[in-house]
N, C-alpha and C positions, 0 to 999 in steps of 0.2 A: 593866413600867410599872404603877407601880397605879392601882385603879379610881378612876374620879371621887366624888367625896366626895359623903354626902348632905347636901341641901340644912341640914339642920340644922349641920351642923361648916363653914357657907363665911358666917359672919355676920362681920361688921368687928369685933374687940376695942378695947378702950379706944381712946378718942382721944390723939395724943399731946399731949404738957403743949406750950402757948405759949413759946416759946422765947424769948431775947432779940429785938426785932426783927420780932417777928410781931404779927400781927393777934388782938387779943382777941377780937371781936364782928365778924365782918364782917358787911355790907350783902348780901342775897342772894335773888334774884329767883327765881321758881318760873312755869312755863309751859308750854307746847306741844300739841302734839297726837297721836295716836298711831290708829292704825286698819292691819291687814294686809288690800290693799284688791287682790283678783285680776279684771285686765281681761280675762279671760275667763269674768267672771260677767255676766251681765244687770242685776243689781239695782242700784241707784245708791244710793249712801248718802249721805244726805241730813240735812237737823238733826233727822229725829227718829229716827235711829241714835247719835244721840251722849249720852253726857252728859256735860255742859259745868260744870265746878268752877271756885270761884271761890272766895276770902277762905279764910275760916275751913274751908269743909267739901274746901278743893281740900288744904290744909294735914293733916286728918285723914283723908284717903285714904291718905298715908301709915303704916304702923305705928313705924316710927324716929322720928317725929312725935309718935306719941300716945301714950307710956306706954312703949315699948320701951327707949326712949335719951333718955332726961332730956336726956343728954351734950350730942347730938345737936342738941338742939329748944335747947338754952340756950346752946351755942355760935355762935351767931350770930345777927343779926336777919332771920327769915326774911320775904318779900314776896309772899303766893301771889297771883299775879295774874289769869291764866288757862289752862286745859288741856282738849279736849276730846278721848273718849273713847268708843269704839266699838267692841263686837265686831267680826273679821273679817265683808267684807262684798264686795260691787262697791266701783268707782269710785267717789271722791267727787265729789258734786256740785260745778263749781270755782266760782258763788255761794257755798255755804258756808264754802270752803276758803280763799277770799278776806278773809271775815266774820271766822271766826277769826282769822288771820291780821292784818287791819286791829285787831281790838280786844285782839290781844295789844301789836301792835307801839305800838297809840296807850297802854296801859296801862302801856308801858314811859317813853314818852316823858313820860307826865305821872307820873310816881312822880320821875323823873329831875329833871323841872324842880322836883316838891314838896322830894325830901329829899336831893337829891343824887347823884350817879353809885351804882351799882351796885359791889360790890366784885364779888364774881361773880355767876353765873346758873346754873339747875338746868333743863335741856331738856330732856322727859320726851317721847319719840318713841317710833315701832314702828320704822321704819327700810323698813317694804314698805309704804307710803300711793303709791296713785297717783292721781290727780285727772284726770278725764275732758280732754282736751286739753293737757296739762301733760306736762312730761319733771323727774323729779326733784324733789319736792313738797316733801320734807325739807331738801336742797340749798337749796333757795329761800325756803323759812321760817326757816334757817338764817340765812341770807347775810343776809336782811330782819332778823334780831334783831340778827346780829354789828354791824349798822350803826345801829339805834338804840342799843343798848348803846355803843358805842364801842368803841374801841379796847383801852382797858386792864382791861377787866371779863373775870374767868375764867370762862369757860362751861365745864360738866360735863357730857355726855350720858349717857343709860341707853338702852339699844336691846333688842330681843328678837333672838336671835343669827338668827331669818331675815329682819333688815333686810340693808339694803345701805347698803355705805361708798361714796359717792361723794365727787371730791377736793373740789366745792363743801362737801360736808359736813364732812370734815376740815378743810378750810380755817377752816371759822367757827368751829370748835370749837376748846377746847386741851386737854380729857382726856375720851377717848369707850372706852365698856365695853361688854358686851353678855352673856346670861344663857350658861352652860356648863352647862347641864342641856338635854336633849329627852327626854321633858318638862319645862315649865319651872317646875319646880320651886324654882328658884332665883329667879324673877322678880322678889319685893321684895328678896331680896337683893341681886340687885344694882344697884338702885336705892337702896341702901343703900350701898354702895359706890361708890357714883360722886357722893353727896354727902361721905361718910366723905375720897375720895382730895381733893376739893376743900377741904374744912375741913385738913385734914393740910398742903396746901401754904398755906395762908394764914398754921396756926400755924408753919410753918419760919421761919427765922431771915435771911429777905430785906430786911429792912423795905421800902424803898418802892422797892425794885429792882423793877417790875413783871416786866421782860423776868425773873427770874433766879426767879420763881415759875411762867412757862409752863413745861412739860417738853418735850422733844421728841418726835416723833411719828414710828416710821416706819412704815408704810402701803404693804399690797402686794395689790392684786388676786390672785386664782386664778384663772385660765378654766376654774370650773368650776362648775354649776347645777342644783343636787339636790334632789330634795323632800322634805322634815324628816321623811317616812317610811321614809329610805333613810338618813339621817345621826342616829338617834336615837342618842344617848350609854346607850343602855342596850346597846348593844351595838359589837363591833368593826367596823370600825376606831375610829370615830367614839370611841370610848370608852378608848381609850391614846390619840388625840391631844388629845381635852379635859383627859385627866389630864396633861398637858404646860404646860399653861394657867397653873395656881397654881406650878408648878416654875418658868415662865417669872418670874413676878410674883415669886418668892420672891428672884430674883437680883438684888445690890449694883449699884444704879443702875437699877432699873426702877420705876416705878411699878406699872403696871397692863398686863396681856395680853389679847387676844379675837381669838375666831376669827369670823368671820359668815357661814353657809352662805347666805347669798344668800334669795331668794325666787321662786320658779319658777315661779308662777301670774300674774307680768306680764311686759311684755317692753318695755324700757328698757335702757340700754347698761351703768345701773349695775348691773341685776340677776345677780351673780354671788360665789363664794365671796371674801372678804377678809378680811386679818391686818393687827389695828393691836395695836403693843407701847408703849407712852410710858413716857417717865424721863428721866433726866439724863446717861446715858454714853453716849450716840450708837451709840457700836460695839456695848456689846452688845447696844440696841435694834434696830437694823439686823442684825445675826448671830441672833438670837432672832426677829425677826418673818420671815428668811429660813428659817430650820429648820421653824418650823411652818408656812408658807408650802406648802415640800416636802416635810414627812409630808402633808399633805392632799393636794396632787398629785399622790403616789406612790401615795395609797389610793385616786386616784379611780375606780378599776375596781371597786374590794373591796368597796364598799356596797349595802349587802342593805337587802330590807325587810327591816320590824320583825317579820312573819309571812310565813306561806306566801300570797305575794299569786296569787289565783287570782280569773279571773272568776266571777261571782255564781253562777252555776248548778252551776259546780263547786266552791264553798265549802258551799254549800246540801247539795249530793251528799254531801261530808263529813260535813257536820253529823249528815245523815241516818243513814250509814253505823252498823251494827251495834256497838255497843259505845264509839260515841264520847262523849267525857264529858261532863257536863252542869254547869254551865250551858256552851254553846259559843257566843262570840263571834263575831260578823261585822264589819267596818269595812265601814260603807256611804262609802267614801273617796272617791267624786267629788262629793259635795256637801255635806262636812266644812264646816259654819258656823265651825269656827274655824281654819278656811285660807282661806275667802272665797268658800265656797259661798253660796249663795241661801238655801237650806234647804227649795225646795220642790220641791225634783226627787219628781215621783212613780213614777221609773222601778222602785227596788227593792220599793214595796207594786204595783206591776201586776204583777212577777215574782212575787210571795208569794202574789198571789188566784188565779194561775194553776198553782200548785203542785198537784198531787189529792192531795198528803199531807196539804195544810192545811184542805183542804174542809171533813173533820171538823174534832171537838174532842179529837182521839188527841192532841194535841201544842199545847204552851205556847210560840208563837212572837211577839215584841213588838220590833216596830221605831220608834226615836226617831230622827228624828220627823220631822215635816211643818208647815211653818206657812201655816194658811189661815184666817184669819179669818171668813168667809161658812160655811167648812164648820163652823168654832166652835160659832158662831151658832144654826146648823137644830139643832147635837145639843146646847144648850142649853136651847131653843125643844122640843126633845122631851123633853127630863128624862132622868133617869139609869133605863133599862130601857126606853128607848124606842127606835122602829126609824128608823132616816133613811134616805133616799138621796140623798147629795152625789158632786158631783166635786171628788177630792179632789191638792188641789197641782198644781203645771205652772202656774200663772197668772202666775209671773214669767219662772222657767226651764220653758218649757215644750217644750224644743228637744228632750232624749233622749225624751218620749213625751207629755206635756199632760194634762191632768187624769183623773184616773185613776175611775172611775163605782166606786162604792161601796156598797153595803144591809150597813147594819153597827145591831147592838145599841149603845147608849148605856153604856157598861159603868160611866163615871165622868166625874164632871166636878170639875174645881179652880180653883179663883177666887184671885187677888192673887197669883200670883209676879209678885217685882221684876221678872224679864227677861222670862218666855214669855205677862202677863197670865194670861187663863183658858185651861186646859189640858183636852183632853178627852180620853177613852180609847175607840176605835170597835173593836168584835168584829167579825169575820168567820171563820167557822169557826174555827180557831187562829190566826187572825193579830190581835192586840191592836196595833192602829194608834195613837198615841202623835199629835193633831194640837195644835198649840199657836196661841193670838193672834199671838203677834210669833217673831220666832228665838230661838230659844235652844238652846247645847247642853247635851248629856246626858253629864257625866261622873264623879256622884259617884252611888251607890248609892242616896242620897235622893230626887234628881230622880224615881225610881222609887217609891219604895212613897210619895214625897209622892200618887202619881196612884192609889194600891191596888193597884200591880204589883211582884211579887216575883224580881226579875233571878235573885239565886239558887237558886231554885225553877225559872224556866224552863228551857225545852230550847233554845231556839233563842233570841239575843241582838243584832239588829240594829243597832246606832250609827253615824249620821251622823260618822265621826270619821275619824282616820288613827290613828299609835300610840293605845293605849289609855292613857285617864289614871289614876293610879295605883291608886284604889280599882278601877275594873273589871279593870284588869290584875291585880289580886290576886283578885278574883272569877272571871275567866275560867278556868273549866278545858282550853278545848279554845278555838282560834284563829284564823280566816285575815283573812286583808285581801283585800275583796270587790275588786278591780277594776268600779267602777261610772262611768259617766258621770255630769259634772257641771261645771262650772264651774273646780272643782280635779282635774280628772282628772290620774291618777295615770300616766297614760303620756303623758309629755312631749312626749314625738314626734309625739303627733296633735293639738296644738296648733302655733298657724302664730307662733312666734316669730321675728321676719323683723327685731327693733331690737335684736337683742344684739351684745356687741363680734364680731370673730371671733373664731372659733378656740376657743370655750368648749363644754366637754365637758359631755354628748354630742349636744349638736344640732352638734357640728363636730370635726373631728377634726385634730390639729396636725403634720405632719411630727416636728417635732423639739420637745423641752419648753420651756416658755417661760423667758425668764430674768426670774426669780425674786427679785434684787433691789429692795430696798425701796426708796421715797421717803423721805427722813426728811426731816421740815420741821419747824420750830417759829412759830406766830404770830407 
């Protein structure tokens, strides 16, 4: 099998030409919402986790939009209405969830009464939003647009591959995609693609056959529930059955393939692996969404982390170890911000102060990050070469250990990043504590020396993360995956998931394999 393609060679080519019968300009609405929101974090996300687009600038969040694809942006008349957007987080608050919700669905119906029905729709989701009280958030935001929208308007989804397909979901939709990259690398691609597949059926040669422009859909759950640490497409299995994906899509009568590893960090009946294939020849939609259906079932034993997943002490051991290479990465992977940690777990800087390796200044050790606003504050309030003592993080997630007491140097301070506000850098012997305003992650090499910290120069490399994203995975010379508490803790097991279907691997284990036949339905 060969490897999954880089994100650069999976962009949509030309549009095809309008055919006899087709639609020149269709009508075409832009909306939703998107957050991967883990109920076993604390934090609630709330409206000011979000940012909320609207008109013109929800339009140019887009890059297929703005300069990429002329094609694109002039082929149809687009509607941005409204979309809100959030780093991974807790629970959404379900006032907010409501809020949006209400002023998409009312933004539809008065576009509707202004200019007319809607030809299609662009429903821009995560696919793992869960909303404090609520079963299936996306489902239901779904089913609420399918129904102002109407009946005969083509909705298009884009999903991040650890949403989950539920069938309310499928149901509202008629062509749903999801990225084939871990990392996602392909993210606006395929958001790219899931307008491109929409525009393509409008130019076919239906004319006002509505029913003969939906494709069919078939749709098959996995019982199975892995954390995107264990399913990274940079590695096998996970990376022959993605490359299976475009093989899929490239076959006479299919539209579009996606696999979606599910989301592990909440527990809902929908959260589990699913295959959706759409097209027009039913059989080999159904034969195709069943193959890839059981390469994933068959591999679900075979997935590894991305690294040597070892707890914290003995990742540290290595690091330490004679001869190991520098710079050596850490995954601080139970309160990964963008799986739907907090970000303020202060469990891995108590293990670090407590090291007698770091006491000294023999060794270059910097962990991102911590967000604590009060502790900002004091090492603002002391200037840069100034001494504070704060307690530092635990003030949300304070359950693995609570705020952590600190006497640290001011090493640096950084004012206006868009996401983390002001950013500070706290000494303590060799540990360069990394605490920020608001969340934010750490994953490009800038995020670092923006604060005066040299990632490549270091010895020892802490990140709040799981797989490493690309730039530090080309920096890291040496690896593990910190097994750390947190919100997204990485051993499933010790979390009390008590609302999944049965039978889904490995919180349950099946006699016999499940039958693996697809749904196929078309709107």
């Amino acid at each position: 099998m060969s490897e999954t393609p880089l994100a650069s060679q999976i962009w949509c080519g030309p549009l095809p030409a309008v055919e006899a019968g087709g639609i020149e300009k269709p009508r075409i609405g832009i909306g939703g919402m998107s957050i991967e929101a883990s109920t076993y974090s604390p934090h609630i996300s709330g409206r000011e986790a979000f940012a909320v687009r609207r008109g013109e600038e929800l339009l140019g969040y887009y890059p297929f939009f703005t300069g990429r694809r002329d094609d694109i942006l002039e082929a149809a008349t687009w509607v941005p209405l409204v979309h809100a957007r959030s780093l991974p987080g807790g629970a959404v608050d379900p006032d907010f969830f409501d809020w949006v919700k209400n002023e998409l669905i009312t933004a539809v119906r008065e576009s509707i009464a202004a200019d007319g029905p809607f030809d299609g729709f662009y429903f821009d989701i995560h696919g793992a939003m869960s909303v404090i009280g609520r079963t299936d958030a996306e489902g239901d935001l779904a089913t609420a647009l399918r129904e102002a929208l109407g009946p005969d308007t083509l909705m298009t989804t884009s999903m991040d591959l650890h949403g989950n397909v539920s069938r309310a979901l499928l149901d509202a939709t008629d062509l749903i995609t999801c990225y084939r990259m871990a990392p996602h690398e392909d993210a606006m691609n395929t958001k790219e693609r899931a307008v491109y597949n929409l525009l393509s059926r409008f130019r076919a040669s239906t004319g006002s056959d509505v029913q003969a422009r939906r494709p069919y859909k078939a749709w098959r759950p996995v019982p199975v529930l892995l954390p995107g640490e264990k399913t990274s497409t940079r590695l096998e299995p996970a990376q022959s059955i993605y490359a299976q994906v475009p093989v899929t899509e490239a076959m006479d009568g299919v539209l579009d393939a996606a696999i979606w590893v599910g989301y592990a960090w909440a527990d809902e009946p929908r959260n589990q692996c699913a295959v959706v294939v759409t097209g027009d020849d039913q059989g080999v939609i159904a034969r195709e969404a069943q193959r890839l259906a059981k390469l994933y079932w068959d591999a679900r034993k075979d997935f590894v982390f991305v690294a040597d997943a070892l707890p914290l002490d003995q990742a540290l051991d290595a690091a330490l170890a004679e001869g190991a290479p520098r710079p050596y990465f850490i995954s601080d992977s139970g309160d990964n911000p963008t799986a739907g940690g907090t970000g303020d777990v202060s469990w891995t800087l108590g293990e670090l102060l407590q090291r007698p390796e770091f006491a000294g200044t023999d060794h270059t050790v910097i962990h991102a990050s911590i967000f604590d606003p009060v502790a900002v504050d004091a090492a603002v309030a002391a200037g840069v070469g100034g001494t504070v003592e704060v307690e530092v993080g635990g003030h949300v997630d304070g359950g693995p250990r609570g705020p952590v007491p600190m006497k640290a140097e001011v090493f640096s301070i950084t004012e206006g990043d868009p996401t983390a506000g002001t950013q500070v850098v706290l000494r303590s012997g060799s540990v360069y504590e990394i605490v920020t305003q608001r969340r934010k992650p750490f994953h490009r090499i800038t995020d670092f020396t923006a604060l005066g910290l040299d990632p490549l120069q270091a010895d020892i490399v802490l990140v709040k993360i799981g797989y490493l994203e690309p730039q530090l995975y080309e920096a890291a010379a040496g690896w593990k995956l910190g097994l750390t508490p947190g919100g997204v803790d990485q051993d499933l097991l010790r979390l009390p998931h008590t609302h999944l279907e049965p039978g889904v691997y490995p919180f349950d284990e099946l006699d016999t394999d499940p039958d693996l036949t697809p749904v196929v339905t078309r709107r």
